[in-house]
C-alpha positions in Angstrom: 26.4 -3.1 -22.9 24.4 -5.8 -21.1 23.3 -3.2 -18.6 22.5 -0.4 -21.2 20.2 -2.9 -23.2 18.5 -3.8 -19.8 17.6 -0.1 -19.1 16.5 0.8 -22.5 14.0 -1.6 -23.1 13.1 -3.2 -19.3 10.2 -5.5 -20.7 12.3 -7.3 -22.5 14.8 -8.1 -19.6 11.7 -9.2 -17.8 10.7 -11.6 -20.3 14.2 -12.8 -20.6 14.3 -13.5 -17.2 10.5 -14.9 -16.8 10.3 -16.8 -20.4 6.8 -14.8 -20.7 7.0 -11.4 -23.5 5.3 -8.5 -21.6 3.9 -5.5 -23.7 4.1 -3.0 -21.2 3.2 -0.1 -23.4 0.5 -1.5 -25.0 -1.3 -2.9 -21.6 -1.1 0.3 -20.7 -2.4 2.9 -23.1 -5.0 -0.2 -23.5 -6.1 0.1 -19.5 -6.1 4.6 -20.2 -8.6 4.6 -22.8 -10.7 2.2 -20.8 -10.4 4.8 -17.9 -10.9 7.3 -19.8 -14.1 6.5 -21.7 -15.5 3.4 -19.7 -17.5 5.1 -17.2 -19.3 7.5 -19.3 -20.3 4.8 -22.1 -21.3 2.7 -19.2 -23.7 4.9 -17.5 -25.1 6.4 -21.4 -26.4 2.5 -22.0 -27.5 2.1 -18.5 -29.3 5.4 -18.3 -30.7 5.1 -22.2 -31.8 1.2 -21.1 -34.1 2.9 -18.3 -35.3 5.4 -20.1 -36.3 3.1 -23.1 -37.9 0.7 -20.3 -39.8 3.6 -18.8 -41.0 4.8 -22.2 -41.9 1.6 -23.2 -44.2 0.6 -20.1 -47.9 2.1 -19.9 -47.4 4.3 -16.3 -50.6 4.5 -14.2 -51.4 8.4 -12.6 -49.6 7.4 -9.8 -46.3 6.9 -11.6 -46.9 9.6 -13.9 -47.0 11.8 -11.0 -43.6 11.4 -9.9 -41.9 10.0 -13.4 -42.5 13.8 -15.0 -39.5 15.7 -16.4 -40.3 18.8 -13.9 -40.1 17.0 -10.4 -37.1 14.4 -11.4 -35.4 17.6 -12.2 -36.8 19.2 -9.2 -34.8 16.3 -6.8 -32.1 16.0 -9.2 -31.2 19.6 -8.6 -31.6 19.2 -4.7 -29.9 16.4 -4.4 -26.7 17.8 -6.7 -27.2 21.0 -3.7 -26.7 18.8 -1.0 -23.6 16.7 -2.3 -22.4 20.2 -3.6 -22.5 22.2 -0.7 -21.7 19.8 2.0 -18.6 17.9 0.2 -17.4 22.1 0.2 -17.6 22.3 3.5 -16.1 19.2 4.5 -13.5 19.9 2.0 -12.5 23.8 3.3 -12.7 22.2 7.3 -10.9 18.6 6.6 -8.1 19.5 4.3 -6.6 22.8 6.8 -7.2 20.4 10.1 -5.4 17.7 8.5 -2.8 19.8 7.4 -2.4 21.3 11.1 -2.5 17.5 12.9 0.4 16.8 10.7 2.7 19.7 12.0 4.5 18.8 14.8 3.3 21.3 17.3 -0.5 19.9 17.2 0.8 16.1 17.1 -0.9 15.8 20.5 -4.3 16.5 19.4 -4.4 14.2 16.5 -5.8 11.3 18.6 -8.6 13.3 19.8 -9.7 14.7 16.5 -9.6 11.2 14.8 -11.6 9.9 17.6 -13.8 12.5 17.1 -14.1 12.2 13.4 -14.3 8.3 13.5 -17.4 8.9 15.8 -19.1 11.0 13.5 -19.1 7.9 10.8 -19.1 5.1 13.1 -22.8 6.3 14.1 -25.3 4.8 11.5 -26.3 7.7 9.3 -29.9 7.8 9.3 -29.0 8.4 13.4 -26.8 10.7 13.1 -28.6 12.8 11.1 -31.9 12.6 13.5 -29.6 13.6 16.1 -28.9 16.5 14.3 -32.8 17.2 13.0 -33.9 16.7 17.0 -31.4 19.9 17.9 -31.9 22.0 15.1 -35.1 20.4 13.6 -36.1 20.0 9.9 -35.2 21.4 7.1 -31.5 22.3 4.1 -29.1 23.4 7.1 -29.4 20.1 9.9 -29.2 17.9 6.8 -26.1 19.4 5.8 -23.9 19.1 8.8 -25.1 15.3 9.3 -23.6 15.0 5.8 -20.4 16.8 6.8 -20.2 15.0 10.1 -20.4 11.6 8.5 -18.0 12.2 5.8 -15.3 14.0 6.9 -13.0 11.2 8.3 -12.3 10.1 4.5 -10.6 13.5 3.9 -9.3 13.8 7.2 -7.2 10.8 7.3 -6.5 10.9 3.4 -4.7 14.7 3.6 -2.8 13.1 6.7 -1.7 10.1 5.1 -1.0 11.5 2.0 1.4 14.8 3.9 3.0 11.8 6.1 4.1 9.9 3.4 6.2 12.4 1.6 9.7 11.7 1.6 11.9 13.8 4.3 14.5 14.2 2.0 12.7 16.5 -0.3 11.5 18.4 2.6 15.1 19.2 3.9 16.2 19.7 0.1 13.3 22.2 -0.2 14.4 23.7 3.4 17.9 23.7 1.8 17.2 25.8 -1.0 16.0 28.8 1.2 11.9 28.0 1.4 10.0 28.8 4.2 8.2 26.1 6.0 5.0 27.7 4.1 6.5 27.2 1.1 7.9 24.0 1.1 3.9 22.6 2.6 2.4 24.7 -0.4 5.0 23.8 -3.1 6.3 20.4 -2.4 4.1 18.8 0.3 0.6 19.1 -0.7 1.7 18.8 -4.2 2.8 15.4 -3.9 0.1 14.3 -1.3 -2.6 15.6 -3.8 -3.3 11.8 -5.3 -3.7 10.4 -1.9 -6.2 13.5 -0.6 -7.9 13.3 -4.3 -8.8 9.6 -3.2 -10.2 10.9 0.1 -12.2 13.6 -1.8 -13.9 10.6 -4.0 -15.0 8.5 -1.1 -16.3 11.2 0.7 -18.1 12.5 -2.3 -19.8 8.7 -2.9 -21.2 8.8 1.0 -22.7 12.3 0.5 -24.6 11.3 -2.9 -25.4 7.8 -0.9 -26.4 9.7 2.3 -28.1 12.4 0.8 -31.0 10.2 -0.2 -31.7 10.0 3.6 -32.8 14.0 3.7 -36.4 13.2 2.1 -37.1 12.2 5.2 -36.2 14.9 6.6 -37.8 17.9 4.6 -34.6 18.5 2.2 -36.2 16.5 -1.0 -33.1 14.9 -3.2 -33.7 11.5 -5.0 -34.4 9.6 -2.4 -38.3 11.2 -2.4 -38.5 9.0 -6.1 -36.9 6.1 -4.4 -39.2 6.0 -1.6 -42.0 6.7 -3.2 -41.5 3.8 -5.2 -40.6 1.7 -2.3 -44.1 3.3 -0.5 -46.4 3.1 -3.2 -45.2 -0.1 -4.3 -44.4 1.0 -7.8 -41.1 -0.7 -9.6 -40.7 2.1 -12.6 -40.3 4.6 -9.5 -38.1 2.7 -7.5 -36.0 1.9 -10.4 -35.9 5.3 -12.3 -34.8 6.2 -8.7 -32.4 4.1 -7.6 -30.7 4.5 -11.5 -30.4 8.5 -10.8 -28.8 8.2 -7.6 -26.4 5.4 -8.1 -25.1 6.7 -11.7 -24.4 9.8 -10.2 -22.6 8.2 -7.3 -20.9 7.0 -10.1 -20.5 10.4 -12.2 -19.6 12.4 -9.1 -16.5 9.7 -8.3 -15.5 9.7 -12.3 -15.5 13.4 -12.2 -13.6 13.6 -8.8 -10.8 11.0 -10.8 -10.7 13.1 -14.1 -9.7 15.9 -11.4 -7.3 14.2 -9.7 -5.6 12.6 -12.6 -4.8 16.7 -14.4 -4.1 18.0 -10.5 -1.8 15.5 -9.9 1.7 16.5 -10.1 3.5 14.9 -14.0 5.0 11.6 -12.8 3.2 10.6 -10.0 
């Protein structure tokens, strides 16, 4: 009986034991709608107390220039092309490679391929990307595989880790019931490495918004041409407005990128 009681209600057995009540249910469900809805109510006042700052200050030509509706648009758009495109391609190379260094045949090439990988982020960004401006020169496309140079490691190592931790004994269960080895990676691996490669997807997602405010300088617009333009023409409402823009949607794009992972995730992880 003493057993049964223990495993029906477990938070009390653990304040029997520790002298302290724990609400485990309540803590809980208190910490999800907090997850759920923190985040966007956080960047709404943040965003609304910039905008009612902006509004509220009497802008010189010079800030007018760049605080307009049409080219904050204009760089918010570029800059949501950049992220976009170069977080796909990291995505459609990383994920397949880190499913290959994981198979046993390729084990030998996974030092290689990490060394490579942690090369490509250990170099400082705004280098890396001149590196890749010098050989290709200016312009959308050099930009673009600076950003998926410097943020593939994240998703690299993140699909490894999360196929690697998967317990054998589902894989030889899976192999047991018939599957082929394509099956059992599609239907049971990946599966249950999904809120390990979800974590990978978020970080890299945060360098390329980050990063990506580096390709103004480099003829591929994105918010960094409001931020340094504040930062040139010595003008605080720029910077500001700027550096708002590009950190709350660092901040959306890693929200999002949870939201995703939390409904992809297999029930009960």
């Amino acid at each position: 009986m003493a057993t049964d009681t223990a495993t029906e209600h477990p938070e009390e057995t653990i304040g029997a034991q520790t002298g302290t009540p724990v609400k485990i249910e309540t803590s809980s469900t208190h910490r999800s709608l907090i997850g759920w809805f923190g985040m966007p109510v956080f960047l709404i006042l943040i965003l609304g107390a910039t905008y009612i700052w902006i509004q509220g200050r009497e802008l010189d030509s010079i800030e007018q220039r760049v605080l307009n509706q049409r080219v904050l648009t204009e760089k918010l758009v570029e800059h949501l092309q950049l992220v976009a495109v170069s977080t796909a391609i990291v995505i459609a190379i990383a994920i397949p490679l880190g499913v290959i260094l994981t198979r046993p045949f390729a084990r030998r090439a996974v030092p290689i391929t990490l060394a490579i990988a942690n090369g490509g982020q250990a170099i400082p960004s705004l280098g890396l990307i001149t590196i890749v401006v010098i050989w290709m020169g200016i312009g959308f496309t050099p930009v673009i595989i600076g950003l998926v140079a410097y943020s593939a490691l994240p998703i690299l190592r993140n699909t490894m880790v999360g196929l690697q931790q998967v317990d054998h004994s589902f894989i030889k269960a899976s192999r047991g019931m018939g599957l082929s080895p394509m099956q059992v990676l599609m239907q049971v691996e990946l599966p249950l490495a999904i809120p390990v490669m979800i974590a990978g997807i978020r970080t890299a997602l945060v360098i390329n918004v980050g990063t990506a405010t580096l390709a103004t300088f480099f003829g591929a617009g994105g918010l960094g041409f409001v931020i340094f333009q504040g930062i040139g023409l010595n003008r605080d409402p720029v910077l500001i407005t700027g550096v708002v823009m590009a950190s709350g949607l660092a901040l959306l794009v890693d929200y999002l990128a949870g939201v995703a992972g939390h409904f992809l995730s297999p029930r009960g992880l």
